[in-house]
Every structure is written in C-alpha cells, then in structure tokens.
N, C-alpha and C positions, 0 to 999 in steps of 0.2 A: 815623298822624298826618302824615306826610311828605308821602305821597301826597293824603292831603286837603288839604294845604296847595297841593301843585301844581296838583290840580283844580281849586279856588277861583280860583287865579288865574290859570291858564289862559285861563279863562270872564270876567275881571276885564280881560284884558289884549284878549278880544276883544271884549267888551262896548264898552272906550275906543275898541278898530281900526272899530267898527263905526257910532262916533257921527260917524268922520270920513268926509267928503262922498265922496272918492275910494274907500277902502272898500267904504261903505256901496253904492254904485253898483257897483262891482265884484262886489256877490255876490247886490244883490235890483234890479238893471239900474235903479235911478234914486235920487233924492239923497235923504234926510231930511229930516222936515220939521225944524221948530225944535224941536216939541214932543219927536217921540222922538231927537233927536240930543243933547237937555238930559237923557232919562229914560236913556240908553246913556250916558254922562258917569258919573251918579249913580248907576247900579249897578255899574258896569267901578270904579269907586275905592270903592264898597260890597264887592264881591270882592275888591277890593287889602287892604283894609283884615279882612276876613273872613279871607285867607289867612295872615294871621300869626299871632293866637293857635293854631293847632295846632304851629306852627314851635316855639314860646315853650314848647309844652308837649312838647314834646319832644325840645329839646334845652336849656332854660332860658334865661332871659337871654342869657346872655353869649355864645354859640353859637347860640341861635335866630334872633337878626337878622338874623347875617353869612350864614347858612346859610338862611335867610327871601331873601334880597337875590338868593340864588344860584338858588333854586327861580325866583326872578321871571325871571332870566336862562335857565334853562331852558324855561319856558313862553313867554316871549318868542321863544326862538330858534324852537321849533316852530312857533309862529305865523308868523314870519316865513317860516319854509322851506314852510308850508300853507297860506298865505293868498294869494301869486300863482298857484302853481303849482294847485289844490283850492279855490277857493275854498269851494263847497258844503262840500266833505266838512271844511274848517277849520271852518264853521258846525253843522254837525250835532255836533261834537267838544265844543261848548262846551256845550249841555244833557247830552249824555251825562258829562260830566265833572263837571257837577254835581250827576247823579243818583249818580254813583258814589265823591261824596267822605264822604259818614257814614260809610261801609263797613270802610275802613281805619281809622278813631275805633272804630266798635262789635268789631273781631274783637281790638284790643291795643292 
C-alpha cells in the first residue's frame, strides 16, 4: 500500500511538473498548449488526490496523512533530483510507476 501510494504520486507530482511551460519544454523541446497544460493540471492533483487512500489504509487516519504528507515529500524530492538532470528517463518513470502501483495493493 505504501508503495502504491508513492507511485501514484509520483506520477501526480509529474503530471503538475509537466503542465508547467518551463518543464514541459524541457522534456518534449516546446511549450503546451492551453488545452493539455489544463488536462496535466487535472490529472497531476487527480493522482495527488488518488495517492492517499492507500496511505489512509494503511496506516489509518491518524498516521496516514502525516505519513501521506511524507511519501509527497519523497516523490517530490526524486522528481526534483530526475527532472533537470534525466529529463526523459524522469518521464518514462511516471507511466511505469503507474503500471506498477496495483501490485503492491494485490500481493498484501
């Protein structure tokens, strides 16, 4: 469940990186239009919002959020450290992250 929640938001936090103009030019070499810089908005805080009920269900309330909060802060940091440096290889990271977050739900 943990890892599903990182996943999610992972993909959540690059979807957001990816709707903004400097970003988005930085990994597919030109800007956004209005239309997919609005649909990268609304799925980047679709996967923010996605990434917490696994937190919730696995550690409860009271410890899911703060520990939810911390997961954001870990997949942020990796973004940050992969998204100047890889840009590509930051973008391939974010489907593959999402294929791989049921996984950790279905084994426990």
């Amino acid at each position: 469940m943990i890892l599903s929640s990182l996943c999610v938001a992972y993909a959540g936090l690059l979807a957001l990186a990816l709707a903004m103009d400097r970003h988005h030019e930085q990994v597919f070499a030109r800007r956004p239009s209005a239309r997919t810089s609005r649909l990268l908005v609304w799925a980047g805080w679709l996967g923010l919002a996605l990434s917490l009920p696994p937190a919730v269900m696995a550690w409860g309330w009271g410890i899911g959020i703060p520990a939810w909060l911390g997961l954001l802060t870990v997949a942020a940091a990796a973004l940050v450290l992969l998204l100047p440096h890889a840009p590509r290889a930051a973008l391939r990271l974010g489907p593959a992250a999402l294929l791989c977050a049921p996984f950790p739900a279905l084994l426990g």
